[in-house]
C-alpha positions as CSV (number, residue, x, y, z in Angstrom):
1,X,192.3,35.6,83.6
2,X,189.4,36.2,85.6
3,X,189.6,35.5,89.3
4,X,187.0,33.0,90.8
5,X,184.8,34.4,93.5
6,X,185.7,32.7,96.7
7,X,184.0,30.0,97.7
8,X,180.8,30.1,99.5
9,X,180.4,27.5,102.7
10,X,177.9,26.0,101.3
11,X,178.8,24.7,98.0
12,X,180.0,21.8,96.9
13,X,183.5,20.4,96.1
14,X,184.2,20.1,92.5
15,X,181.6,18.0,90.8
16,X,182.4,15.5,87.8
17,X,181.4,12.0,87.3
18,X,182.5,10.0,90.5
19,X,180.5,12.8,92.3
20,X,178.1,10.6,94.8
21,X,174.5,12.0,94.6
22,X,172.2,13.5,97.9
23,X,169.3,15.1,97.4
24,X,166.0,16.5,99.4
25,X,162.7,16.3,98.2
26,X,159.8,18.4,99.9
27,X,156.6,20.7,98.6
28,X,157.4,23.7,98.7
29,X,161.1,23.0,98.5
30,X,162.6,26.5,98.5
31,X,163.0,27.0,102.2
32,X,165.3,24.5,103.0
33,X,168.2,25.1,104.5
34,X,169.8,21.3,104.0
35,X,171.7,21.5,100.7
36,X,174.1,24.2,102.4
37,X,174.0,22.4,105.4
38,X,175.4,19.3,103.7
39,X,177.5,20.7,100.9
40,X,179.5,22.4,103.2
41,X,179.7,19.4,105.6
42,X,180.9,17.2,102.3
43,X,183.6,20.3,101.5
44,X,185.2,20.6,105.0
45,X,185.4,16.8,105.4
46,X,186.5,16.0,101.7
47,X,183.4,14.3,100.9
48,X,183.3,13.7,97.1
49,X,179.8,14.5,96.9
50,X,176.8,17.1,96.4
51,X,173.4,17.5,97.7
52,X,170.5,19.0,95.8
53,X,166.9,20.4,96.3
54,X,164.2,18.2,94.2
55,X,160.5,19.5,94.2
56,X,158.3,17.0,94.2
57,X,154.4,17.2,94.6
58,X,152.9,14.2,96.8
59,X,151.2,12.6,92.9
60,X,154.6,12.3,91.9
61,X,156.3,11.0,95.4
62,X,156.3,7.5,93.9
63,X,157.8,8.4,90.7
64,X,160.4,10.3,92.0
65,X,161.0,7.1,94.2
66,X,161.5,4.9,91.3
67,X,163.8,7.6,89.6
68,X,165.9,7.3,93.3
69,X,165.9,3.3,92.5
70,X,167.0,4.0,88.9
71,X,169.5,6.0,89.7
72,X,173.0,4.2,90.8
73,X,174.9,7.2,91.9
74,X,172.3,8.6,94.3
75,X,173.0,7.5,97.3
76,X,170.4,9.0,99.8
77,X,167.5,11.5,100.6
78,X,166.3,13.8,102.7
79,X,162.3,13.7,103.3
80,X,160.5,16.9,104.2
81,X,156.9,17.9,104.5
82,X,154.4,16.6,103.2
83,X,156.7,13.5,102.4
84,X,157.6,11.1,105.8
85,X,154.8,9.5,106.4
86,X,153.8,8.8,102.9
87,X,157.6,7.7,102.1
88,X,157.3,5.3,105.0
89,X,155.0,3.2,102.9
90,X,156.6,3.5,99.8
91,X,160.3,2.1,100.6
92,X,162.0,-1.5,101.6
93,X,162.8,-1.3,105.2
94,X,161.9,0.9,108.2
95,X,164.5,1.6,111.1
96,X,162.9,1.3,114.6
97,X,162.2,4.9,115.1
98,X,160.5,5.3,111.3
99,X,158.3,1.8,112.5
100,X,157.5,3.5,115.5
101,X,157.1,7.1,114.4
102,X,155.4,5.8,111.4
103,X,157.5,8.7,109.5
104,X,161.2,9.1,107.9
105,X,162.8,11.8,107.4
106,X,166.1,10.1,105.1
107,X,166.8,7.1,103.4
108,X,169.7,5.6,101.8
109,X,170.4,2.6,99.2
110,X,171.6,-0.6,100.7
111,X,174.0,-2.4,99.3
112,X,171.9,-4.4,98.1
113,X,169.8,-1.5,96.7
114,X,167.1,-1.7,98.9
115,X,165.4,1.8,100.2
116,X,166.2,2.0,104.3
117,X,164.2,4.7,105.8
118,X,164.5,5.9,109.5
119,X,163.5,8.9,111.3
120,X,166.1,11.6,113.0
121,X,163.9,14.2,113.9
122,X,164.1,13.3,117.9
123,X,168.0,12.3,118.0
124,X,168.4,15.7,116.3
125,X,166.7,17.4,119.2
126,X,168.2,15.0,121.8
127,X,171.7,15.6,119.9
128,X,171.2,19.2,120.1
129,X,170.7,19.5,123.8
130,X,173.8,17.3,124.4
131,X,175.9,19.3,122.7
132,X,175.1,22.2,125.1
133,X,175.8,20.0,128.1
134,X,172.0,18.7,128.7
135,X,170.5,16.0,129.5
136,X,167.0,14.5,129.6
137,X,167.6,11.3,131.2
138,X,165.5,10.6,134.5
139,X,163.9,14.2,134.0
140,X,160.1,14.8,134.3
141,X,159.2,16.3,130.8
142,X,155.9,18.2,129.2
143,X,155.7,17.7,125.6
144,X,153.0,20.1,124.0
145,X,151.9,18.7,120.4
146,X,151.7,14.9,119.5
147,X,152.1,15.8,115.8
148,X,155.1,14.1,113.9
149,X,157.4,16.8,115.8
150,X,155.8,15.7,119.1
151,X,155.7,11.7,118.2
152,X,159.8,11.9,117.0
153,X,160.8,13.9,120.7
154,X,159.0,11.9,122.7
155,X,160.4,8.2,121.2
156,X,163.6,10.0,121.4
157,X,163.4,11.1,125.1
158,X,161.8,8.0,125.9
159,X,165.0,5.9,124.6
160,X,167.1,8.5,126.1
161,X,165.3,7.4,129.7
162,X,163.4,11.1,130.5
163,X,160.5,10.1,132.5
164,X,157.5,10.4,133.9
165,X,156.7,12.2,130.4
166,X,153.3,13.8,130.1
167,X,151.4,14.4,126.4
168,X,149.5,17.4,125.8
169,X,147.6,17.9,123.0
170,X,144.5,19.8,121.7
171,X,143.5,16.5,120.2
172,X,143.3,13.9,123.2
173,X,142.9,11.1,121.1
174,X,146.1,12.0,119.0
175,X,148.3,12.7,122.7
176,X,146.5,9.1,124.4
177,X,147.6,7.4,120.7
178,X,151.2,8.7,121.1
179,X,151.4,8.4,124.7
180,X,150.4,4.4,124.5
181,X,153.0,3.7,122.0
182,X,155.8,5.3,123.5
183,X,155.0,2.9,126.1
184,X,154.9,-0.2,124.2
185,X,158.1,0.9,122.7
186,X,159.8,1.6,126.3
187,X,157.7,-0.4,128.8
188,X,159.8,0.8,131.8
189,X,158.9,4.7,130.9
190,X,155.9,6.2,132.2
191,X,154.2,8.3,129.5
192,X,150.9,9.4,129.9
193,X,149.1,12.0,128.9
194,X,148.0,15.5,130.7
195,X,147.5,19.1,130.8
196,X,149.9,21.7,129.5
197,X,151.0,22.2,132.7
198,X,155.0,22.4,133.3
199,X,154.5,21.8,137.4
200,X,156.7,19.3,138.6
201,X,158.5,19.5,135.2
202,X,162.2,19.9,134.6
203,X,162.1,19.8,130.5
204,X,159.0,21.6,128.5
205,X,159.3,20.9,124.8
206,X,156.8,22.8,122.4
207,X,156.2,20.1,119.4
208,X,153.1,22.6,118.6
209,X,153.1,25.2,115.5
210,X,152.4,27.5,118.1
211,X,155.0,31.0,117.6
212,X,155.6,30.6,114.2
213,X,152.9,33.2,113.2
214,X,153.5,36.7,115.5
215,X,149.7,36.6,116.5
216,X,149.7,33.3,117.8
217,X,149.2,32.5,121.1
218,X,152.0,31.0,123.7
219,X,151.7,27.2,124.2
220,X,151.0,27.7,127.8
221,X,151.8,30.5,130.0
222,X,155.3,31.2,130.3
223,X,154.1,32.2,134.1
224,X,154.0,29.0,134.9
225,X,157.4,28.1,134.1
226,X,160.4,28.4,136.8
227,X,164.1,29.0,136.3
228,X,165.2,25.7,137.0
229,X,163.0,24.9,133.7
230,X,165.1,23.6,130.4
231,X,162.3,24.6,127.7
232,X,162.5,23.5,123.9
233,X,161.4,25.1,120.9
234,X,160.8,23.0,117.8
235,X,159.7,25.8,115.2
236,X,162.7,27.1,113.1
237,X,161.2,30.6,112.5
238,X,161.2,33.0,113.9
239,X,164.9,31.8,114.9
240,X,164.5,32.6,118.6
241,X,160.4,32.1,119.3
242,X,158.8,34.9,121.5
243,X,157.8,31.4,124.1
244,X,161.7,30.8,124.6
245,X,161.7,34.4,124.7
246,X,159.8,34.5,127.4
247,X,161.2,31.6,129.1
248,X,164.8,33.5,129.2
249,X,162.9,36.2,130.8
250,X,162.0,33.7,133.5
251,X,165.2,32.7,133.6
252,X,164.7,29.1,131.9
253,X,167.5,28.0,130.1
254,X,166.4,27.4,126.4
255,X,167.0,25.6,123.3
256,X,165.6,26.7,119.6
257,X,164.6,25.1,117.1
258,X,167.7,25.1,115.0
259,X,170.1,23.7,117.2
260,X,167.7,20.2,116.5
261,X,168.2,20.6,112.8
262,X,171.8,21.0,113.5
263,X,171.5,17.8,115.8
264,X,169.7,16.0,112.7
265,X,172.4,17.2,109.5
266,X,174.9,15.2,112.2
267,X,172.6,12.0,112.9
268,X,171.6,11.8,109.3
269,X,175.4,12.4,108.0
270,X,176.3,9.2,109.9
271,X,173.2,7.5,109.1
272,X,174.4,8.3,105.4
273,X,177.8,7.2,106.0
274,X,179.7,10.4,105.0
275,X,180.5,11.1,108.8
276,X,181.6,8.7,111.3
């Protein structure tokens, strides 16, 4: 008899047809990290289910929707790039961070099979610094980038009461659009925008691309940051970016990029249900 290899983290329990269906769609697809992410999650808490990759090109996004709909044992989704903000328009109901975002990142089926979207990009990141004993609340922050990175942290620092919190991006018009509607969302916090200056700051997040090529420049000039500095790296590669490099060496403490997709696999794993 031939011995089976032992089993990797990652995959799933034993699947057969009362197996519950996850899946993430993206273009490219084959950099994400999710599927072992969530099938080892399913195996260590006996979750009867699997999660699988699904490339799909932005011409077929709303086919593969209608496939979703059509298929009863699928249960939720993971959106990637270039999907969330096209998926926002494309499903039943938005959660108040998708609305405001204008982006989601998962959706499950309703009961009543309805497509519910919301956005976890921000409670991963807010999630992640929790978990090493941060917190934002009533903090000063400098948020560099008002992409969909920079739009999900800053609703999600806003509900999480950091404030004053100051926009920066290369596009004005983009950091005064985002600055306005966090503060139609959260009247009481004061978000404006500013330069990418971390004076008077006690949390910089970079929401920028900035780091993930090795010739690119820093988001601003780690001189100006001081050790009493929390800084925030969005990008997932390298692992450890040479700005929160940097940072250390300024003695900031420092947070990468991966503890907020940790921080998201637990927000969307309730969000689906699997996790309470």
């Amino acid at each position: 008899m031939i011995e089976p290899p032992p089993p990797d983290g990652g995959l799933p329990l034993p699947i057969n047809g009362d197996t519950r269906v996850y899946a993430i769609i993206g273009d490219p697809i084959g950099q994400v990290g999710s599927p072992k992410v969530f099938n080892t999650l399913f195996r260590e808490n006996g979750v009867p289910a699997t999660l699988v990759p699904l490339h799909v090109t932005p011409d077929g996004l709303n086919d593969a929707l209608g496939g979703l709909r059509a298929c009863r044992n699928i249960d939720g989704v993971i959106v990637t790039v270039p999907h969330k903000v096209a998926v926002s328009k494309l499903i039943d109901r938005l959660g108040d961070a998708g609305r405001r975002i204008g982006a989601v990142n998962a959706i499950r089926r309703e009961a009543d099979g309805a497509l519910f979207g919301d956005n976890f990009d921000g409670k991963g990141c807010v999630i992640g610094l929790q978990r090493e004993g941060h917190t934002v609340s009533g903090k000063p922050t400098l948020i560099i980038g008002a992409g969909g990175a920079g739009a999900a942290v800053a609703h999600a620092f806003a509900d999480e009461g950091a404030s004053p919190i100051t926009i920066f991006d290369i596009d004005g018009q983009r950091a005064e659009a985002l600055a306005a509607s966090v503060r139609a969302a959260r009247p009481e916090i004061d978000a404006s925008t500013g330069p990418a200056d971390p004076a008077g700051c006690a949390v910089v997040v970079n929401c920028s691309p900035l780091g993930m090529h090795p010739d690119d420049s820093f988001p601003l000039d780690p001189i100006s940051l001081s050790q009493d500095m929390l800084v925030v790296d969005v990008i997932l590669k390298p692992r450890i970016s040479r700005f929160l490099e940097a940072a250390a060496e300024r003695g900031c403490a420092t947070q990468p990029g991966y503890r907020m997709l940790d921080g998201q696999a637990e927000a969307i794993a309730r969000f689906f249900g699997v996790i309470e």
